[in-house]
VMD Tcl script that draws the C-alpha trace (Angstrom):
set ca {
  {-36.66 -72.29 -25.45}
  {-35.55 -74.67 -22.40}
  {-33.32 -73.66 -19.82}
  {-29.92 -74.75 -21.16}
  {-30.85 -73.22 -24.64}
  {-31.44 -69.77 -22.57}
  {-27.57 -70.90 -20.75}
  {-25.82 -71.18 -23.68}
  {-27.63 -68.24 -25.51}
  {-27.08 -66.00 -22.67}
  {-23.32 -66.99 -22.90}
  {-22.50 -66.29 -25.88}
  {-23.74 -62.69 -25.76}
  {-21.96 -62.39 -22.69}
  {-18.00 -60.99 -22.50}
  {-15.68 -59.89 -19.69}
  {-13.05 -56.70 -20.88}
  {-10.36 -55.10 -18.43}
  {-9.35 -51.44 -19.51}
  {-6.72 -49.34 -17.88}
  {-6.99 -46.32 -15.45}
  {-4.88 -43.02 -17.97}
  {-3.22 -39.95 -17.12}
  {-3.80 -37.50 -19.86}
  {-1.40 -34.44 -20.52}
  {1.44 -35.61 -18.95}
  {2.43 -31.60 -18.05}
  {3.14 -30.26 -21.53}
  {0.39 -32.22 -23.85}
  {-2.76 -30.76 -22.52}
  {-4.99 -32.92 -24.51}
  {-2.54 -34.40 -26.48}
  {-0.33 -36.60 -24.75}
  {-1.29 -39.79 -22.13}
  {-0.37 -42.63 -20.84}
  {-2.13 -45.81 -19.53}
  {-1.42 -47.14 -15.98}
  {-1.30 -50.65 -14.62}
  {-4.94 -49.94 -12.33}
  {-7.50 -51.67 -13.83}
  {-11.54 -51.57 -14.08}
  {-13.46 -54.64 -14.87}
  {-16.77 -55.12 -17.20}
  {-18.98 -58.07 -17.44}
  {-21.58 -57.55 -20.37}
  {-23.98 -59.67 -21.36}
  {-26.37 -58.03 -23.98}
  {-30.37 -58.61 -24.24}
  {-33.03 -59.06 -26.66}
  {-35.63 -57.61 -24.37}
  {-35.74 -54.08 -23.37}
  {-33.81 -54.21 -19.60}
  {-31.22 -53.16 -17.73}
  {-28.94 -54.24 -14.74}
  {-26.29 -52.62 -13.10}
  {-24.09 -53.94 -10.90}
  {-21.70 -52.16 -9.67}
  {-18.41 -52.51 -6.47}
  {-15.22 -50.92 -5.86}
  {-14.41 -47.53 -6.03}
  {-17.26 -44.60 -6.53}
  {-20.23 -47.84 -6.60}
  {-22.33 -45.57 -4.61}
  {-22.38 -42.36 -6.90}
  {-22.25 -44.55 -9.96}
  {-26.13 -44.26 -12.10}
  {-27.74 -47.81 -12.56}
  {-30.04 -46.41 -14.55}
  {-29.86 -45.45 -18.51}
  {-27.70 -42.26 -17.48}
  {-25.28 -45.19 -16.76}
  {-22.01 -44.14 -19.49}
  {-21.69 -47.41 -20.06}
  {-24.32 -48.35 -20.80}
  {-25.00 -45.10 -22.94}
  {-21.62 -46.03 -25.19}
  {-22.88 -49.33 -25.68}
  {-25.95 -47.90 -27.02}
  {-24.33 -45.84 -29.01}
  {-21.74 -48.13 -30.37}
  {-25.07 -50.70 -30.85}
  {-26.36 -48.07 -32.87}
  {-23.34 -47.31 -34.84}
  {-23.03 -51.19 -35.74}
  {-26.40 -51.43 -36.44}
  {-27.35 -53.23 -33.92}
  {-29.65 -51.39 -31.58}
  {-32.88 -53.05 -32.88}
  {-31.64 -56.48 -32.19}
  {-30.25 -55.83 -28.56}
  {-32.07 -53.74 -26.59}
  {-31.50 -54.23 -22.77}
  {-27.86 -55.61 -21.07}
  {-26.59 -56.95 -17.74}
  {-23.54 -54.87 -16.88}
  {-20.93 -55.83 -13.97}
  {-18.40 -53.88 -13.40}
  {-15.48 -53.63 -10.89}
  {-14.11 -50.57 -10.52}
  {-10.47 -50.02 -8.93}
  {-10.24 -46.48 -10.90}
  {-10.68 -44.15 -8.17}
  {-13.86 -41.18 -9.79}
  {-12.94 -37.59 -10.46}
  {-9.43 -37.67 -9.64}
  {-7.76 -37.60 -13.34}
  {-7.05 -41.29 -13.92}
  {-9.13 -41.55 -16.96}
  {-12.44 -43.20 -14.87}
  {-14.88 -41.82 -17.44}
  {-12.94 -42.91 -20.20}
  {-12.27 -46.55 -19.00}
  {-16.28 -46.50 -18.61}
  {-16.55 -45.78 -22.07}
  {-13.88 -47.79 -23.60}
  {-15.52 -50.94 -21.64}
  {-18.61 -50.79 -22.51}
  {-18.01 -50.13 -26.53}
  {-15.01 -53.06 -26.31}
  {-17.28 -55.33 -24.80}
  {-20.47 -54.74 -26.97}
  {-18.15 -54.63 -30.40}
  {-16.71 -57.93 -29.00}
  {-20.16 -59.83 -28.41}
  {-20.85 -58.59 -32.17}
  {-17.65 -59.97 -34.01}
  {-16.13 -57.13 -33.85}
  {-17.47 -55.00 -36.38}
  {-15.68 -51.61 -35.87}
  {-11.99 -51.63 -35.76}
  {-9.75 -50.14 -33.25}
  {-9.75 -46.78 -35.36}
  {-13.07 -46.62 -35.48}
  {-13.51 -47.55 -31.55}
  {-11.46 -44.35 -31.03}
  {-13.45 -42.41 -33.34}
  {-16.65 -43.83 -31.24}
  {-14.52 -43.09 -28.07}
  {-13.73 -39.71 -28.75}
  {-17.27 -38.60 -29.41}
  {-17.99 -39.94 -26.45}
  {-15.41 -38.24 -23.98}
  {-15.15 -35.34 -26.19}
  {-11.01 -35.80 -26.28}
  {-8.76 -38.49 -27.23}
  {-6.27 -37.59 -24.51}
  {-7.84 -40.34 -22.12}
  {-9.72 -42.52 -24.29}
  {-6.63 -43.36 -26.86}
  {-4.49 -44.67 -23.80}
  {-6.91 -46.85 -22.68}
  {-7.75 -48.43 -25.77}
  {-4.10 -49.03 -27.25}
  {-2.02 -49.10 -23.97}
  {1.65 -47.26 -23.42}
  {2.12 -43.59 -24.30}
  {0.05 -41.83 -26.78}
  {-0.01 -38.73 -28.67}
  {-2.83 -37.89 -30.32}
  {-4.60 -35.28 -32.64}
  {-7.72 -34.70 -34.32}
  {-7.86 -33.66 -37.99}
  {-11.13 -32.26 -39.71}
  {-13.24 -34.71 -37.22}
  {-10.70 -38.06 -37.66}
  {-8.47 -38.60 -34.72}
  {-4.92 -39.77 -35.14}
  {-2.88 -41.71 -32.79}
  {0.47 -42.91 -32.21}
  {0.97 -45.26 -29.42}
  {4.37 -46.58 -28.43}
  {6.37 -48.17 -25.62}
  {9.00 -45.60 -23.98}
  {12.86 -47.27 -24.12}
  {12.68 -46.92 -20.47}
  {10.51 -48.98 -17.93}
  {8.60 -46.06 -15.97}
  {7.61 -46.06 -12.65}
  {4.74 -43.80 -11.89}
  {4.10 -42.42 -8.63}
  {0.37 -41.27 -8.30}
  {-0.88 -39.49 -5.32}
  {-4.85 -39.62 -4.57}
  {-6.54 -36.73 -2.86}
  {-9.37 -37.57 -0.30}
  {-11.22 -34.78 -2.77}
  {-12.62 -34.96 -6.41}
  {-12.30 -32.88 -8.91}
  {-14.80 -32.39 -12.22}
  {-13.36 -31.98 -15.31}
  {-15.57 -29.41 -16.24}
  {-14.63 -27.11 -12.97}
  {-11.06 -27.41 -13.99}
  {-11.56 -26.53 -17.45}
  {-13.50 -23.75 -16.03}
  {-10.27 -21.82 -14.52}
  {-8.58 -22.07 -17.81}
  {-8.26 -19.02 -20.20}
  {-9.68 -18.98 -23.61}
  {-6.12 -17.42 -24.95}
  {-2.39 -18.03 -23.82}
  {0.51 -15.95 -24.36}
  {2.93 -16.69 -27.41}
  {5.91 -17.50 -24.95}
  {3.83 -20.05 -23.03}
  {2.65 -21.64 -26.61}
  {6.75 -21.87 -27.34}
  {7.33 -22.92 -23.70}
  {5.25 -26.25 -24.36}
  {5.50 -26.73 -28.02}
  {9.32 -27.70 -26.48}
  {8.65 -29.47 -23.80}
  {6.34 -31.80 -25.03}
  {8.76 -32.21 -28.12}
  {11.73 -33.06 -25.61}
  {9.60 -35.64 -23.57}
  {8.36 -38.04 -26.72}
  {11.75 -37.80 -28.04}
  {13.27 -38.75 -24.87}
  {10.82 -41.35 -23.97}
  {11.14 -43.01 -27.42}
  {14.91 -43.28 -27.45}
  {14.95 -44.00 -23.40}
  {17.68 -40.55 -22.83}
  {16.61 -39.79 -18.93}
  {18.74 -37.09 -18.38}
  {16.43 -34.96 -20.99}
  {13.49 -35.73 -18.65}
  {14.30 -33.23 -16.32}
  {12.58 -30.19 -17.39}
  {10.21 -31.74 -20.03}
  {7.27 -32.38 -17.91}
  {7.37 -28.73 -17.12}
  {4.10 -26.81 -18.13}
  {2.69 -23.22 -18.52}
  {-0.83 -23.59 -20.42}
  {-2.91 -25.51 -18.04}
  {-1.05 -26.21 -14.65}
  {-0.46 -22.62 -13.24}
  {-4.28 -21.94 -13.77}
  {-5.22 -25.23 -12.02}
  {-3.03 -24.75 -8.99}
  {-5.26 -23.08 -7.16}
  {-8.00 -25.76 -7.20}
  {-5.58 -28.13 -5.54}
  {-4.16 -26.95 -2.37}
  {-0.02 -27.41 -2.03}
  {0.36 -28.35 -5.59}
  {3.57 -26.49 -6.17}
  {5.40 -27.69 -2.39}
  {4.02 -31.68 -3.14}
  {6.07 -30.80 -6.83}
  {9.07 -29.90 -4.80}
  {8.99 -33.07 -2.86}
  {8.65 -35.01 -5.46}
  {11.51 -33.74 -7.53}
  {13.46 -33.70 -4.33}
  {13.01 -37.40 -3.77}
  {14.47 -38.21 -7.07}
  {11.44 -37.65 -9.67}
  {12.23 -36.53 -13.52}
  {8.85 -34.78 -13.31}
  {5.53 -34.34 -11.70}
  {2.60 -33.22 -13.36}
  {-1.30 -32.94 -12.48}
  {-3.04 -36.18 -13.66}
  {-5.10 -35.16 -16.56}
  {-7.79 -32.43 -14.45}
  {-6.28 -33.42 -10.90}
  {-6.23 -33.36 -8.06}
  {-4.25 -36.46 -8.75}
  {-0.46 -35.67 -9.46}
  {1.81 -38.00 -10.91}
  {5.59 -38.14 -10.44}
  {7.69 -40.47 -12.70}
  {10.73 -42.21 -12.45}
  {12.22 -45.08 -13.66}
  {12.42 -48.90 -11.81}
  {16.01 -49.04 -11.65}
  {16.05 -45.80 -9.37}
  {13.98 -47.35 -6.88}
  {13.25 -44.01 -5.63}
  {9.14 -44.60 -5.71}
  {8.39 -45.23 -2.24}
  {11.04 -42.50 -0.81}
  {8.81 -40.25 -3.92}
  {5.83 -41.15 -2.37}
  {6.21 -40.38 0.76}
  {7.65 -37.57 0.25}
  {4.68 -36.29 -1.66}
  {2.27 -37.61 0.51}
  {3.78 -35.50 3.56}
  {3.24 -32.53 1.29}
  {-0.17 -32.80 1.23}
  {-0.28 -33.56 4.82}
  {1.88 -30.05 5.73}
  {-1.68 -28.91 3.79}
  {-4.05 -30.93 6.02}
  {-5.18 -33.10 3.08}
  {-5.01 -36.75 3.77}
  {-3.81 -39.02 0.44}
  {-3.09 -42.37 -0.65}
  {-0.41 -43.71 -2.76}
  {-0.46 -45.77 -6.08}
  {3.22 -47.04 -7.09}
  {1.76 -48.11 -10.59}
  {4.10 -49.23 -14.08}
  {2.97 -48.25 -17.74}
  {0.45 -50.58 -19.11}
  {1.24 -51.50 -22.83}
  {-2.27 -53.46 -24.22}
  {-4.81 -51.29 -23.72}
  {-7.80 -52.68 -23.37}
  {-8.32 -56.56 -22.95}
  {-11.28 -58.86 -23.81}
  {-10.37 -61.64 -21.00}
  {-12.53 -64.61 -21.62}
  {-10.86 -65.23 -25.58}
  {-8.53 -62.48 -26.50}
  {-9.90 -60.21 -29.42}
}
mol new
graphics top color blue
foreach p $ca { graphics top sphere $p radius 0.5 }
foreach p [lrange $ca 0 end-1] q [lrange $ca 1 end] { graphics top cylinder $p $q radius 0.2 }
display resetview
């Protein structure tokens, strides 16, 4: 094989995807409801017949990210190489990713991983497995939908998982959101914030967020602001997580003082998210008012004014 046969074989097993950074929960739906936000991560794959691997990675978290085979992306395009039947055929990849996701602060960075790597692989192979079946893959993957269903179908998503199958309904909210998103200088794992939750919740907290997160779809999907107010309220997961990041409660103050509907912890934190809508232009009063919060705390921030992506993840070089 000459050199331009290797060109053009290399380019056609080659494919560039952007997926959106999520917020999962959104206060009441603790691993139900999320949303996906206009910050992006980039993936360059080109897959190989032979048996290596290169990762390159730059942007946020390049330093701590594996560019090894404990890579995540590179383990869910294994995995969805396997599931297509694949695996024997292409063994080794290229991977390049740029990352603008910020790690461990509950914008979905693990799941955007994932859902880049298995969009990019099933679009190099024709695209065997459907979007269903991507968030099947996706879910094994992360171990919840909350993140991963966002990021592969875009706008607001509640979803559920029924004897193994996941369900998902995605739509557009009859309001354009603003999102406010404050960024600790600290991470926090998943896992340690799972930790601090209890295995069993009172009956008055279950009824507490079984309304909530009824009032917040319904008001999202027929655009009725004034029943935002109270609906990103939450008792099963945020009052247990408040003490893993410092001035939670005064930063939700500041936030709602500064014009907010709502503020909630961005899926496991210590990101919090305060929404609004663009014809209030109340975001940058929002965010500084948050970010001075956190300061009265000695913790330094930065601010993302971000919208609500609506298409998921993208193949970029020919739209799949």
């Amino acid at each position: 094989m000459n050199n331009s046969q290797i060109e053009n074989e290399m380019q056609s097993h080659t494919i560039k995807v952007r997926v959106p950074g999520t917020s999962a929960n959104c206060g009441p739906g603790f691993d139900c409801i999320g949303l996906a936000c206009t910050i992006y991560n980039d993936l360059q794959l080109t897959l190989l017949k032979e048996p290596m691997l290169v990762i390159e990675t730059k942007g946020e978290g390049a330093e701590n990210i594996p560019t090894d085979d404990k890579n995540i992306v590179w383990r869910s395009i294994r995995m969805l190489l396997e599931r297509a039947g694949a695996a024997d055929k292409f063994k080794g990849a290229v991977i390049k990713m740029e990352n603008r996701i910020p790690l461990s602060r509950g914008l979905g960075s693990s799941a955007a991983a994932i859902v880049a790597g298995i969009k990019a692989a099933n679009a190099i192979l024709g695209n065997p497995l459907n979007r269903q079946e991507l968030l099947k893959l996706a879910t094994e993957i992360e171990g919840h939908p909350d993140n991963v269903a966002p990021a592969l179908f875009g706008g607001v998503t509640v979803s559920i998982v029924n004897r193994g199958e996941v369900q998902t309904f995605s739509f557009v909210p009859k309001m354009r959101l603003k999102l406010v998103v404050i960024v600790p200088d600290f991470p926090l794992s998943t896992k340690a914030a799972r930790q601090v939750l209890p295995k069993e919740v009172p009956m008055k907290d279950a009824i507490f967020n079984i309304g909530r997160a009824s009032m917040l779809i319904g008001a999202l999907i027929k655009g009725k602001e004034r029943f935002l107010k109270n609906a990103f309220d939450d008792a099963l997961h945020q009052p247990y997580r408040v003490e893993l990041v410092p001035g939670m409660e005064d930063v939700f103050k500041a936030a709602k003082n500064a014009g907010a509907f709502g503020v909630a912890l961005s899926g496991a934190g210590p990101c919090l998210i305060a929404f609004t809508s663009d014809r209030s232009r109340a975001e940058n009063e929002i965010a500084a008012s948050m970010a001075q919060a956190f300061l009265d705390h000695e913790i330094k921030t930065k601010s993302l004014i971000l919208a609500l992506d609506i298409r998921g993840a993208v193949v970029l070089n020919g739209e799949q």
